[in-house]
N, C-alpha and C positions, 0 to 999 in steps of 0.2 A: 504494500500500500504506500509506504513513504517513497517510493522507488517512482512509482505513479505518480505521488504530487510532485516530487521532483522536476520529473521529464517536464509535467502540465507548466511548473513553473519558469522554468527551462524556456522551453518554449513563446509562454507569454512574454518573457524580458528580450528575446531575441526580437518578438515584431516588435513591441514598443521602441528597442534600439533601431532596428530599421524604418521604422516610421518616424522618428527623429530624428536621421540623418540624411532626409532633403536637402536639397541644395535651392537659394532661393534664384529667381531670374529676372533678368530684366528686359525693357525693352529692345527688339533686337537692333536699331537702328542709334542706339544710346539715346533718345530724343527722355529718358526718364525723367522727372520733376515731381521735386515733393509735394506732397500734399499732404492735409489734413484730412482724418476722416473720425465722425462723429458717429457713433450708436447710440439712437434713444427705443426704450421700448414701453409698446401701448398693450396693457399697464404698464407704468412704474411705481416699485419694482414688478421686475415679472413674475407672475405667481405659477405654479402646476397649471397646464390648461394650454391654450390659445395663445397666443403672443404675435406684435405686428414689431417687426423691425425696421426701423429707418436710415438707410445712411444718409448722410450727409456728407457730400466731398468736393472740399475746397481747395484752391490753389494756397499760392506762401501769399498771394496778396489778401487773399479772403473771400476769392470770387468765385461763384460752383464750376465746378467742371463735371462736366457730361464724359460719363464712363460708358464706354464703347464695352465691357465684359464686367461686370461683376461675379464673380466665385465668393461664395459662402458656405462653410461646412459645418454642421451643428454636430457636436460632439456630447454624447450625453454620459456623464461619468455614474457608473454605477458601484455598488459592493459585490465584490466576485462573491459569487454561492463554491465552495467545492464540495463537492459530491467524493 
């Protein structure tokens, strides 16, 4: 049995390692510029249930900029069960 959770543990630290050793990237043209980006969420806070997120994203002047892709990954952390 210990041998079993081993391996299971084993295992979970290896993808968590590989899932945190992304590489981040930028634009391919170098044209990148920073910006500011804002999360508010309706609720605030947000509770179990529904929730509406809003970005807001701004230049370094303060001005929006229109995002051509947004990606968003909702990660929901739980308490592992072992069996």
């Amino acid at each position: 049995m210990r041998k079993l959770v081993f391996a299971g543990l084993l295992v979970v630290i290896s993808v968590l390692l590989a899932a945190c050793s992304g590489s981040a990237t930028s634009a391919p043209d170098g044209s990148a510029k920073p910006v500011t980006i804002k999360v508010e969420s309706n609720p605030a806070p947000a509770v179990v249930g529904d929730a509406e997120l809003v970005f807001t994203i701004t230049d370094a002047s303060g001005n929006p900029v229109e995002a051509q892709e947004l990606m968003c990954q909702q990660i929901i952390r739980t308490c592992p069960v072992w069996v």
